[in-house]
C-alpha positions as CSV (number, residue, x, y, z in Angstrom):
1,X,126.9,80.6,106.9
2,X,125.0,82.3,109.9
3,X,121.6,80.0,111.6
4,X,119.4,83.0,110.1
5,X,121.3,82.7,106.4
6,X,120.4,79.4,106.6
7,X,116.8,79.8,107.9
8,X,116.3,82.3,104.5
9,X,118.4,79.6,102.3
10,X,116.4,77.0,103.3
11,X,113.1,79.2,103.4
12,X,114.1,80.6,99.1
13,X,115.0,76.8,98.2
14,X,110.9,75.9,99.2
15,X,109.1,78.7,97.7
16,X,111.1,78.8,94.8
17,X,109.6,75.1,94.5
18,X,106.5,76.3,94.5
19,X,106.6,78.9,92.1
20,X,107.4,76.6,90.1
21,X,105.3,74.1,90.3
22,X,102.4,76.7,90.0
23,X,103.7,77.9,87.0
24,X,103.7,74.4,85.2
25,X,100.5,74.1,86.5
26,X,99.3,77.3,84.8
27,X,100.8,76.5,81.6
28,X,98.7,73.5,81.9
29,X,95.7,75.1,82.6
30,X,96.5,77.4,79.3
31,X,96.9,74.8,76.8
32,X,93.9,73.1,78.2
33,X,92.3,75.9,77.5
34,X,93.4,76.1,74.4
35,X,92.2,72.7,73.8
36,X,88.8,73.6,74.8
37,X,88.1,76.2,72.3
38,X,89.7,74.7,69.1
39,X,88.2,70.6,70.4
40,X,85.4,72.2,71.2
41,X,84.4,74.1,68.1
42,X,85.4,70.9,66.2
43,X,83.1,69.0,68.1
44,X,80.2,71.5,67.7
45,X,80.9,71.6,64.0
46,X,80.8,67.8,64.1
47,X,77.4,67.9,66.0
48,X,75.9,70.7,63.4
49,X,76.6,68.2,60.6
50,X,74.6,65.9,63.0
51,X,71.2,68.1,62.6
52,X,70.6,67.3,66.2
53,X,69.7,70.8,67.9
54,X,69.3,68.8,71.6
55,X,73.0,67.5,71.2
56,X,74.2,70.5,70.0
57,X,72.7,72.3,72.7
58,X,74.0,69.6,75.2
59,X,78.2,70.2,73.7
60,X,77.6,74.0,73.7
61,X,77.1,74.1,77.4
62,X,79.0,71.7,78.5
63,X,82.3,73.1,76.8
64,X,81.1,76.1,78.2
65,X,80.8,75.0,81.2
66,X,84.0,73.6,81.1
67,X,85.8,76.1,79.6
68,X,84.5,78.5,82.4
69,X,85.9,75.8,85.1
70,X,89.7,76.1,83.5
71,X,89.4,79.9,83.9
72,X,88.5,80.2,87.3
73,X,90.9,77.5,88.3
74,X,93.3,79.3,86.4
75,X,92.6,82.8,88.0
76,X,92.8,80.6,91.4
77,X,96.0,79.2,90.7
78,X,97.5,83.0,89.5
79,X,96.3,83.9,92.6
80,X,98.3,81.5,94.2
81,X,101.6,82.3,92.5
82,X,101.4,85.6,92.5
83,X,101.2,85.2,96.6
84,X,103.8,82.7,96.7
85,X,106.3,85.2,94.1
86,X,105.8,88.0,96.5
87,X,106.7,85.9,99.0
88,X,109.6,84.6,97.6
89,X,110.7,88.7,97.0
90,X,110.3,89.2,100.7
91,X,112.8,86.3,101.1
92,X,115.0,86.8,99.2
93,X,115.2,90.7,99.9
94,X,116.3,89.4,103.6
95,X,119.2,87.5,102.0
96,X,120.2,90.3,99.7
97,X,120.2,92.3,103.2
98,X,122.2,89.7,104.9
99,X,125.4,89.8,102.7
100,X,124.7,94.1,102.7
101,X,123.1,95.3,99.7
102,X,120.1,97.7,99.6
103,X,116.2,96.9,101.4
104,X,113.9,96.9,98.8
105,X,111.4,98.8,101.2
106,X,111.3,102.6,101.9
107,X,114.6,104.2,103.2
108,X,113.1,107.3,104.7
109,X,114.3,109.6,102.4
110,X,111.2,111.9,102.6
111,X,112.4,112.3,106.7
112,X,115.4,113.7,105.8
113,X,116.0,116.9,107.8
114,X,119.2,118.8,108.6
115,X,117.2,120.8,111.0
116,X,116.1,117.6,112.9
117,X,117.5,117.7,117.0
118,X,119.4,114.3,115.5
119,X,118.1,112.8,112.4
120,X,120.7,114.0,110.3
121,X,124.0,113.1,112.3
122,X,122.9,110.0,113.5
123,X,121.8,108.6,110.1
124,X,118.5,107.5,110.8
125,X,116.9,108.3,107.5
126,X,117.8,107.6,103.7
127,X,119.7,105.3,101.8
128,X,122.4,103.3,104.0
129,X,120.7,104.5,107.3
130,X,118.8,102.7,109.9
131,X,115.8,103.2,108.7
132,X,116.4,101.9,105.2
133,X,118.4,99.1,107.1
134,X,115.3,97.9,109.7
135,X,111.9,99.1,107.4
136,X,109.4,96.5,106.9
137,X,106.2,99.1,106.6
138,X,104.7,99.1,102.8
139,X,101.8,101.2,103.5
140,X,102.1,104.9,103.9
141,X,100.4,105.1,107.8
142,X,103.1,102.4,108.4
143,X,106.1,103.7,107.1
144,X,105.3,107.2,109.1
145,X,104.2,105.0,112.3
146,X,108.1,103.8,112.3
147,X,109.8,107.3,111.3
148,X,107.6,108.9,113.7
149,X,109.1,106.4,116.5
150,X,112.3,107.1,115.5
151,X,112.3,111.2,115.5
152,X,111.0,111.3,119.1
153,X,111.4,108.7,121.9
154,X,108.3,106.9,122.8
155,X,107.2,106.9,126.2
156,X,107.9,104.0,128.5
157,X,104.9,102.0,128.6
158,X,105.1,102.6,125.1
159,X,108.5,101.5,124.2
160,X,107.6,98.2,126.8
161,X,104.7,97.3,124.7
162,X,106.6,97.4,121.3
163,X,109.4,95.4,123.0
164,X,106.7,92.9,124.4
165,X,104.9,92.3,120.9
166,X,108.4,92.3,118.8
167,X,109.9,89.4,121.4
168,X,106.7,87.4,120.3
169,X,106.9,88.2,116.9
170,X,110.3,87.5,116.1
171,X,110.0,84.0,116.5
172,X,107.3,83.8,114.2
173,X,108.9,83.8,110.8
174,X,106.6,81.7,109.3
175,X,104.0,84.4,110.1
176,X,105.6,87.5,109.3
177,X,106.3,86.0,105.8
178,X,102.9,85.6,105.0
179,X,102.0,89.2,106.2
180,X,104.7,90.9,104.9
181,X,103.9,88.8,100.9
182,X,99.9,89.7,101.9
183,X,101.2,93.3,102.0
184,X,104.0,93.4,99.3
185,X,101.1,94.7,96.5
186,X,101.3,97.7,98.5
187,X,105.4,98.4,98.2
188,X,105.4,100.6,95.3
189,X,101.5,101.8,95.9
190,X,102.1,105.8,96.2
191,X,98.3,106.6,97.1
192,X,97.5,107.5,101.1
193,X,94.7,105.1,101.2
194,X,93.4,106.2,104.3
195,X,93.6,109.6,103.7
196,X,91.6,109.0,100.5
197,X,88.8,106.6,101.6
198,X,88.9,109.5,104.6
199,X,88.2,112.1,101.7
200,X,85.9,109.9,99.6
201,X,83.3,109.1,102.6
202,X,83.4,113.0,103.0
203,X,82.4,113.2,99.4
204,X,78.9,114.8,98.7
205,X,78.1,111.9,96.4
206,X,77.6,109.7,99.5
207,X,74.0,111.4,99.4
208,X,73.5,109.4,96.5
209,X,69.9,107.7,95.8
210,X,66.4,108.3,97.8
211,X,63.8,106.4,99.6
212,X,61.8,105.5,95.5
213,X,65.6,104.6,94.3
214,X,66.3,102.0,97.6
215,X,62.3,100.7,97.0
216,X,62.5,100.5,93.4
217,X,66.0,98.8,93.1
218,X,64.5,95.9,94.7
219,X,60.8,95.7,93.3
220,X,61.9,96.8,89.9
221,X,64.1,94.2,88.9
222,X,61.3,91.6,90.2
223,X,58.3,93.1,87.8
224,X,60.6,93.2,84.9
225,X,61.5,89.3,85.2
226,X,57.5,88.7,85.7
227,X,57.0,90.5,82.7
228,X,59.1,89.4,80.6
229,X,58.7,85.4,81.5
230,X,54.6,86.2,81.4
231,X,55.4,87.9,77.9
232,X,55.7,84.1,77.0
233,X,52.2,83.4,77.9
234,X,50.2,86.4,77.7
235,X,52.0,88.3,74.5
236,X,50.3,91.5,75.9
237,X,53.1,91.8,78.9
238,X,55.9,91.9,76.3
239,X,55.0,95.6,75.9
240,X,55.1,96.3,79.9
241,X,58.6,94.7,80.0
242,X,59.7,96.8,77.2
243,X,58.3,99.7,78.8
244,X,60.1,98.9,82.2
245,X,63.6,97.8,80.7
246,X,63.8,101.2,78.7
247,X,62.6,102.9,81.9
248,X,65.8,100.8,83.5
249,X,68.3,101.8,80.6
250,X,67.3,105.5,80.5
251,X,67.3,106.2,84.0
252,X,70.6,104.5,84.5
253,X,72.2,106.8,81.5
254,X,70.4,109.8,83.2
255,X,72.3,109.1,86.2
256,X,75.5,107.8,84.9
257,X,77.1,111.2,85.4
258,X,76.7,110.7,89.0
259,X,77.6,106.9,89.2
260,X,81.1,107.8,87.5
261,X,81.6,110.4,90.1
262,X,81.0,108.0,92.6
263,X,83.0,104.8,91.2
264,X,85.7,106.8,89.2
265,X,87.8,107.8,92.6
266,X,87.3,104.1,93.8
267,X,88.1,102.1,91.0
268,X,91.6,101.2,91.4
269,X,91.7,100.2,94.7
270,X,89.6,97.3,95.0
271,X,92.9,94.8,94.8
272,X,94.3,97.1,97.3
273,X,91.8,96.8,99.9
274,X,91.6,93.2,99.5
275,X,95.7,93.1,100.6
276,X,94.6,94.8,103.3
277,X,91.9,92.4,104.3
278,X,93.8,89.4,104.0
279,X,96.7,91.1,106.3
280,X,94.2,92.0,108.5
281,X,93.0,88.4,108.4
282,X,96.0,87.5,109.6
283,X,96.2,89.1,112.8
284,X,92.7,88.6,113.5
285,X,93.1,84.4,113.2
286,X,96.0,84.4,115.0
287,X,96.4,83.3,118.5
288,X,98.5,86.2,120.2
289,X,100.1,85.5,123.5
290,X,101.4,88.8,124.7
291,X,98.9,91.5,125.9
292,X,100.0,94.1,123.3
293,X,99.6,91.6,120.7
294,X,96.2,90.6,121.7
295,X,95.6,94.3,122.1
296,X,95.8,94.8,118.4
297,X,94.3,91.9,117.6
298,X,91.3,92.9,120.0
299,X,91.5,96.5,118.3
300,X,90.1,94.9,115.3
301,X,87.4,93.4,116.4
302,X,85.5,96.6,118.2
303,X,83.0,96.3,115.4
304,X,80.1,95.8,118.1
305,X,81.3,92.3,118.0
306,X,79.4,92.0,114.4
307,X,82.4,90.8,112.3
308,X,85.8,90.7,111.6
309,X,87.3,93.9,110.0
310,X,88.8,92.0,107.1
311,X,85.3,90.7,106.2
312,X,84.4,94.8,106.1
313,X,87.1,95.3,103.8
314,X,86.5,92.5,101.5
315,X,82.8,93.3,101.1
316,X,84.0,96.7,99.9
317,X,86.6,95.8,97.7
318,X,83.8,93.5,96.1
319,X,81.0,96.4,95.8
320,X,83.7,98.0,94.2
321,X,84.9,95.2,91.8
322,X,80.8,94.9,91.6
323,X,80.9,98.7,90.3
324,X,83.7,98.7,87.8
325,X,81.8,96.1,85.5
326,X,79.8,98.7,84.6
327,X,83.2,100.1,82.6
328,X,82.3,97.1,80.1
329,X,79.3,99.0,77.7
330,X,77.6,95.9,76.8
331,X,77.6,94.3,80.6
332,X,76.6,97.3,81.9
333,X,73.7,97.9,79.6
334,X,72.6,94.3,80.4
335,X,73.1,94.3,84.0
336,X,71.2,97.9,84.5
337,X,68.5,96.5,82.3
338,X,67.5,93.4,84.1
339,X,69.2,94.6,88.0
340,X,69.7,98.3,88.1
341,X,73.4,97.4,88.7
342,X,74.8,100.4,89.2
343,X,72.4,101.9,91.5
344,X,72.4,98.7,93.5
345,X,75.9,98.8,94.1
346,X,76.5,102.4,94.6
347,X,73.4,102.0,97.1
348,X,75.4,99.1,98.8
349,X,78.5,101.0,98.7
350,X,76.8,103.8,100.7
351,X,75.4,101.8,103.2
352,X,78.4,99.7,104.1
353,X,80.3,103.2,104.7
354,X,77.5,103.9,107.0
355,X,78.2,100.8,109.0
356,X,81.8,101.0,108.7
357,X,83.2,103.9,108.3
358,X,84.5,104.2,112.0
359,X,86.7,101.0,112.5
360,X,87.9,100.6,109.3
361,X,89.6,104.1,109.2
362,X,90.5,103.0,112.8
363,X,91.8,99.8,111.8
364,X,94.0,101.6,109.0
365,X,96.3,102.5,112.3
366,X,95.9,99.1,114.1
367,X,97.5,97.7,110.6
368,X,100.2,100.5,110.9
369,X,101.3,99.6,114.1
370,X,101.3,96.0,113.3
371,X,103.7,97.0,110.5
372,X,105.9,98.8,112.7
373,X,106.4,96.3,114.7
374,X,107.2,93.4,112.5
375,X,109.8,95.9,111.5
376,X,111.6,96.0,115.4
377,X,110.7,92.0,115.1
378,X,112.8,90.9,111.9
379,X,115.8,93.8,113.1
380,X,115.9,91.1,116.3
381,X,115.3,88.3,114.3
382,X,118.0,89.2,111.9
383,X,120.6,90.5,114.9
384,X,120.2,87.9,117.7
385,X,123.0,89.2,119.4
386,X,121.1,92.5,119.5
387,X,119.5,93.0,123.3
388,X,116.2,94.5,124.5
389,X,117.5,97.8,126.8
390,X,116.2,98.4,130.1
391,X,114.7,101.8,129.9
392,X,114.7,104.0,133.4
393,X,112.3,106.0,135.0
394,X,114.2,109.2,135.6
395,X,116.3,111.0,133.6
396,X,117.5,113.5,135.9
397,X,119.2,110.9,138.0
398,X,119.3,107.9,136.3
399,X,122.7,107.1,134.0
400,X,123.4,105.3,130.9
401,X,125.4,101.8,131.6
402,X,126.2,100.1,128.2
403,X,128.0,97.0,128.0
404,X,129.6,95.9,124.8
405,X,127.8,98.7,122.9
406,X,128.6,98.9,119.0
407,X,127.0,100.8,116.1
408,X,124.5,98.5,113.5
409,X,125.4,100.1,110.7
410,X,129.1,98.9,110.8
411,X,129.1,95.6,109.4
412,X,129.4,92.8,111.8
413,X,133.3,92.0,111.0
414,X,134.3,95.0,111.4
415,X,132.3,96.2,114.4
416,X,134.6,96.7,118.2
417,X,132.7,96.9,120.9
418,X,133.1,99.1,123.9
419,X,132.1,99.7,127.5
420,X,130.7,102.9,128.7
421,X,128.7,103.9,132.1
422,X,128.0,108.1,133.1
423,X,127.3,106.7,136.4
424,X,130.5,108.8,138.1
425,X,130.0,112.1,135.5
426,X,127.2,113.7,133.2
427,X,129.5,115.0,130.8
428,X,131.8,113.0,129.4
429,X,134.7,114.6,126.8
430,X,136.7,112.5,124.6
431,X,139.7,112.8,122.6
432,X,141.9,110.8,120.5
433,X,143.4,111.1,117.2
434,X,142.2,111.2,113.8
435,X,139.9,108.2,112.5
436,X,140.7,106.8,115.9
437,X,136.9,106.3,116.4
438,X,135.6,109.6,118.9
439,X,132.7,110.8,116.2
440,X,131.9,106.7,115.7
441,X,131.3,105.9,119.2
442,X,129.2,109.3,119.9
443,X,127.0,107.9,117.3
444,X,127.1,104.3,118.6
445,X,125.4,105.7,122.0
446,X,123.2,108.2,120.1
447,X,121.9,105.4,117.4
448,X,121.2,102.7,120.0
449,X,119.5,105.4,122.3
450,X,117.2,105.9,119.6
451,X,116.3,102.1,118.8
452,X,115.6,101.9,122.5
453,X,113.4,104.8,122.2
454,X,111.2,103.0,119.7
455,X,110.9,99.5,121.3
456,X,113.5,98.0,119.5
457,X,116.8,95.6,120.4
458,X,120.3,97.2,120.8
459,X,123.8,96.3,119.3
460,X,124.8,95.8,123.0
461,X,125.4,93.2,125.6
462,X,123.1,94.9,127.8
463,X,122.0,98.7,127.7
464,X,120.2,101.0,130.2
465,X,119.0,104.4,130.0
466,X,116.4,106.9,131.5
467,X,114.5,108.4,128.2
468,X,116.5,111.5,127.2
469,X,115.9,114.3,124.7
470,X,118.7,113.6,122.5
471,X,120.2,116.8,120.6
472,X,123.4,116.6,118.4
473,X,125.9,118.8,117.0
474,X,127.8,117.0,114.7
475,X,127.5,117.2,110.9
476,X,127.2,120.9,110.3
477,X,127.0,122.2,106.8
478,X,126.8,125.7,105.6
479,X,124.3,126.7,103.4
480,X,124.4,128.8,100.0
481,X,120.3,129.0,99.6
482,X,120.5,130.9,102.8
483,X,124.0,132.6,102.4
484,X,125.1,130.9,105.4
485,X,128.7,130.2,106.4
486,X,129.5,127.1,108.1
487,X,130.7,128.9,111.1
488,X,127.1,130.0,111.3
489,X,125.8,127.6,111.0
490,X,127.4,126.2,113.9
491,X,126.4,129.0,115.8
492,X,122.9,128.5,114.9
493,X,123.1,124.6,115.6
494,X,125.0,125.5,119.4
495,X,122.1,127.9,120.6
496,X,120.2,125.4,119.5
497,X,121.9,123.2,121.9
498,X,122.3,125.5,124.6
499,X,118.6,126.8,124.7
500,X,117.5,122.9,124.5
501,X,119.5,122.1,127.3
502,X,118.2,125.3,129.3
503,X,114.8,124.2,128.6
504,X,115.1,120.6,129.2
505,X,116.4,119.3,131.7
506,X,116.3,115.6,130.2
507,X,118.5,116.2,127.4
508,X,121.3,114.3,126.1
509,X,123.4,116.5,123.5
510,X,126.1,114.7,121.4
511,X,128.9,117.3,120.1
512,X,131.5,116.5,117.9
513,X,134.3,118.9,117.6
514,X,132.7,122.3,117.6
515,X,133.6,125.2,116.4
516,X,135.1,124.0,112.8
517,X,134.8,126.9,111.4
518,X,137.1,129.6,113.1
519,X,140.6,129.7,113.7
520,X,142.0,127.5,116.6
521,X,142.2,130.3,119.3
522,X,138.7,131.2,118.6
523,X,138.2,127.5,118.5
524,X,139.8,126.2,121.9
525,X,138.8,129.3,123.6
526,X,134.7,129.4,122.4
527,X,134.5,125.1,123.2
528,X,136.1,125.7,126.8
529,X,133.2,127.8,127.1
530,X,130.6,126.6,125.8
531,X,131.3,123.0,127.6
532,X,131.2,125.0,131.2
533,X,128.6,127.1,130.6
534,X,126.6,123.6,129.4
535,X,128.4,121.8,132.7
536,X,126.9,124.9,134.8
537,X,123.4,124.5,133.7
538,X,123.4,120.9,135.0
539,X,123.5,119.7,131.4
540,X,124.4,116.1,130.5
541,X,126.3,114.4,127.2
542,X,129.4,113.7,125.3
543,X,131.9,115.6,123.4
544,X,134.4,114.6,121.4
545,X,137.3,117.5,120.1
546,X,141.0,117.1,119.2
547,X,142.2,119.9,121.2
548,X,143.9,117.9,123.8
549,X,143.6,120.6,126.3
550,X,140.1,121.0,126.8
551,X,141.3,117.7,128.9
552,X,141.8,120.2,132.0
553,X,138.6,120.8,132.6
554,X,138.3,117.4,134.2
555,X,140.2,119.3,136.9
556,X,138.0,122.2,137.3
557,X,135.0,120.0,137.9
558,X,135.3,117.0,139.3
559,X,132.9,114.4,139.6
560,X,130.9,116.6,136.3
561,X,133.0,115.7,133.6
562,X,135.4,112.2,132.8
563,X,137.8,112.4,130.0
564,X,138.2,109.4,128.1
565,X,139.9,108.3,124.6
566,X,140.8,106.8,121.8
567,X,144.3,106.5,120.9
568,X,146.4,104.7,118.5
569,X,149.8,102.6,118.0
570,X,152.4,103.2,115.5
571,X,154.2,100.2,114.0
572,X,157.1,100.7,111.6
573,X,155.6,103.7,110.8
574,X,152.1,102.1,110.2
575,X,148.8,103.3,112.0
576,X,147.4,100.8,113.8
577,X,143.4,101.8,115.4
578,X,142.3,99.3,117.9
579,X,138.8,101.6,118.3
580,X,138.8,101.2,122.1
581,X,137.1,103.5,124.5
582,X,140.1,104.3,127.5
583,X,139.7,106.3,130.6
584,X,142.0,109.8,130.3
585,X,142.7,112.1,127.8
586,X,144.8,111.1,124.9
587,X,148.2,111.1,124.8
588,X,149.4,110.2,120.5
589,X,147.9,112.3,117.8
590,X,148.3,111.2,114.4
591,X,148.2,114.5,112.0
592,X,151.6,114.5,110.8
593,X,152.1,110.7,110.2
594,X,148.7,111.2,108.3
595,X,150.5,113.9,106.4
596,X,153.6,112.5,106.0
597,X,151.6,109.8,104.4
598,X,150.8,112.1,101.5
599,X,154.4,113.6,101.5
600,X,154.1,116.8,103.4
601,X,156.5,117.1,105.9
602,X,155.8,119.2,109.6
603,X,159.4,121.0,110.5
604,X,158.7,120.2,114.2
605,X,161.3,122.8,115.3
606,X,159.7,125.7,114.0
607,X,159.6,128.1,116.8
């Protein structure tokens, strides 16, 4: 068992203790209360036959009083459990990662594009891919945060920063657990809740209320209670609290129309926003070492230095939980009666969006990025053989230099690693047999280039690289929607290649065997020149092809492209793939043993 299996072994074996434990103790609490009510109504039946009102009086409240305790401690400890069982689910979704079955967060499937320069051949997004490998993100500015790094390199301060905070973070498992469980409400949680808090602020009924309605609100509520207690005294005032409480009633129905417009779209999210303060919490109390860290922290805190964001957000999602008791008739008759509940809280509602609009739509991001990171943190934490890459400041003269490189998605017992440096060439053309490993290692350098990109460790010994535009041609597809043939396809995909590489001079491109989809004339003929016309415009990459004699045109320039390969070794007639990168062009193909494997024979003296 690896150190990190047993850090999550030993990690499921205590929370899974105290899920239990919480759940005897709700149990508990639930027969208790169940003891309450039928002791208790014995004991007030026993009191009735007693025909003493005081003691009757004295058992009512106190097993109401009582009964009211077990609830809230109750709803305290479900609290409790229901943190520690999300918990437990972020936990054990690590282990089910571990031994390779699927990430119970997104996998990027809404990312998917074939028309991406890379996505698509590299296997960043959907199910098996990186992304559904390294997500942490639950909410949706999260989970595009991450993508969005991964679609387009990051710039170098950038890519620093999100190394700097990851480093910190990934030694703080303890942490991370409790942010990712504080979050976890929010996995399945389609809604864009910053986009719609964005909308609902916008909304006209934020106009809600005027100067009489804010006065009122608070002197109303006051001569109704000195009404009705002088009512007692002088029976005359009984009439003026009537008179105000139907005022109360009927104004509140006269406006309900309004009020449900207002607390209809808000609802539903009061639990929501409350995950999100107590995330937000989180950052806010910790004590950050690194300067991007701290920067975050710090971001949530630009509320003029009044308060904490995560109190902002608790205070709404309590106006809002204040709001929906109005959804109960009979409360919401009484409350308006005696406090003009709903306009209070709508009142409240529009006067905390006042003070905090700004930073909490802000801090929607900071939360985001947060996410984001954790992700890059537990992909280290979970890989610590993985390496942070060096990232170079110029592309036009800087070269890639990977030591022990090998692709993530292979699993670890079956992954060879390889050596590779462009220092002596920019275009480097590879050949080799079939399922010899050319198409896997182009993607090795590609998929690693993009982690670095976004801040995160490498599957490498060590790994430098200026930030290049990396374009691949690799997995090309035709397409019956659009009545296109897959040789043009190709042709679309190489312009795009060739007018990316005209136009920026920092790309990378990654072709694998091109030109699939013509005959082998047309094929050899149309890749020799396509790869000097790409050498010629001072273009830099990889290719990988089986025609052997695209070799030559090592010869023709020197010092711009290096052939290298992967070959294999035949042993009684068995393959045998060793996966290693060699300098040269390959010398053993493997199409006819592969044939003769299904029993077709080549006549090799066919003239």
């Amino acid at each position: 068992m690896t150190p990190i299996a047993v850090l999550y072994d030993q990690k499921h074996k205590e929370i899974a203790s105290t899920v239990l434990k919480l759940n005897k103790q709700v149990n508990r609490l639930s027969l208790s209360r169940l003891f309450v009510i039928l002791g208790g109504g014995a004991i007030l039946f026993y009191t009735f036959q007693l025909e003493s009102l005081p003691l009757v009086f004295v058992c009512f409240f106190v097993l109401l009083f009582l009964f009211a305790y077990l609830v809230r401690k109750q709803s305290q400890l479900e609290l409790q459990k229901n943190y520690f069982e999300a918990y437990l689910k972020v936990v054990e979704n690590e282990q089910i990662i571990e031994v390779g079955k699927l990430n119970m967060y997104d996998h990027g499937q809404n990312f998917e594009d074939g028309n991406h320069p890379y996505s698509s051949d590299m296997d960043i997004f959907g199910t098996y891919s990186l992304f559904a490998k390294l997500n942490r993100a639950t909410t949706k500015q999260g989970i595009d945060l991450l993508a969005s790094w991964f679609k387009a390199p990051l710039n170098k301060v950038q890519i620093q920063s999100n190394q700097e905070a990851a480093q910190e973070l990934e030694s703080e498992s303890e942490w991370i657990w409790d942010f990712q469980a504080k979050l976890l409400a929010n996995l399945n949680h389609k809604l864009d809740i910053k986009a719609f808090l964005t909308n609902y602020f916008q909304d006209r009924n934020f106009q809600f209320g005027s100067a009489f309605m804010r006065f009122y609100i608070k002197a109303g509520p006051i001569l109704f209670l000195v009404a009705l207690i002088g009512s007692f005294f002088v029976p005359k005032l009984s009439g003026i609290a009537t008179l105000i409480g139907i005022f109360h009633i009927l104004w509140a129905l006269a406006k309900a129309g309004s009020v449900s417009m207002f607390s209809s779209r808000i609802d539903k999210i009061g639990g929501v926003l409350s995950s999100y303060a107590d995330a937000i919490q989180s950052i806010e109390s910790h004590s950050w070492k690194s300067a991007s860290m701290q920067k975050l922290a710090n971001d949530l805190s630009q509320n003029n230095g009044a308060e904490p964001i995560s109190k902002a957000f608790k205070k709404l999602a309590g106006l809002i939980n204040n709001l929906d008791a109005r959804n109960n008739v009979f409360v919401g008759i009484f409350l308006n009666l005696f406090l003009l509940w709903d306009f209070r809280q709508v009142l409240a509602i529009v006067d905390w969006k006042n003070k905090y609009e700004h930073e909490i739509l802000n801090s929607f991001d900071t939360l985001a990025e947060v996410e984001a990171i954790v992700s890059l943190a537990i992909w280290k934490r979970n890989h610590i053989d993985y390496v942070y890459p060096t990232i170079l400041d110029k592309p036009l003269e800087n070269k890639i230099d990977a030591q022990g490189v090998y692709h993530p998605l292979i699993p670890n017992e079956q992954v060879v690693a390889n050596d590779y440096s462009s220092v002596d060439h920019r275009v480097a053309l590879v050949t080799g047999s079939n399922m010899a490993g050319k198409s896997t290692f182009l993607r090795t350098i590609g998929i690693n280039a993009i982690l670095a990109y976004a801040g995160a460790s490498v599957a490498a010994k060590s790994f430098r690289l200026p930030i290049y535009k990396i374009i691949s041609y690799m997995r090309i597809k035709d397409n019956l929607n659009e009545s296109t043939s897959t040789f043009k396809a190709e042709l679309n995909r190489m312009k795009f290649i060739l007018d990316t590489v005209a136009a920026h001079r920092d790309s990378f491109f990654l072709i694998d065997e091109m030109l699939r989809g013509t005959n082998s004339v047309d094929k050899y003929l149309g890749s020799r020149a396509i790869i000097k016309k790409l050498v010629r415009m001072d273009g830099k990459g990889m290719v990988a092809t089986h025609d052997l004699q695209l070799s030559s045109l090592e010869g023709e320039f020197p010092g711009e492209i290096k052939n290298y390969h992967f070959d294999i070794r035949v042993d009684e007639g068995q393959m045998l793939f060793d996966y290693k990168l060699k300098i040269g062009e390959c010398k053993i193909f493997n199409a006819s043993l592969l044939l003769k494997g299904i029993g077709v024979d080549i006549d090799e003296n066919i003239g």
